[in-house]
Residue, then its C-alpha position, 0 to 999 in steps of 0.5 A: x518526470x521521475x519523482x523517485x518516491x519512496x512508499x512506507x509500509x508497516x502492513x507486514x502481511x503483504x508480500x511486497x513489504x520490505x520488513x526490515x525497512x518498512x518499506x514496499x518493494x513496487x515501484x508504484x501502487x495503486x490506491x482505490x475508493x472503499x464502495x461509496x466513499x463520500x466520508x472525506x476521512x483518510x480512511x475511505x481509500x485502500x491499497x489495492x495494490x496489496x496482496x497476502x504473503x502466504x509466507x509469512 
C-alpha cells in the first residue's frame, strides 16, 4: 500500500533537506528513541536518518 507521504523539515543542516521547500528528499525516514525514554514527551524520539551536509 503507497501512502505517499510527504515528510516536512526545517533542519537546514541535513543533507537531505530540500531548503527551498522544506521538505526532506528520502523517501522514508528512520525515527529512534534517545537512550531510555520513558518521558512520553515528543521530544524523546529523533531522526536517525539525519546526516550533516558539509556543504553548507
Amino acid at each position: 500500500m503507497d501512502k505517499n507521504q510527504k515528510i516536512n523539515c526545517t533542519v537546514t543542516s541535513c543533507k537531505y533537506n530540500k531548503n527551498q521547500e522544506q521538505e526532506c528528499s528520502l523517501e522514508q525516514i528512520i525515527v529512534t528513541p534517545i537512550q531510555d525514554c520513558k518521558t512520553k514527551q515528543p521530544d524523546e524520539s529523533m531522526c536517525s536518518s539525519y546526516h550533516y551536509d558539509e556543504k553548507k
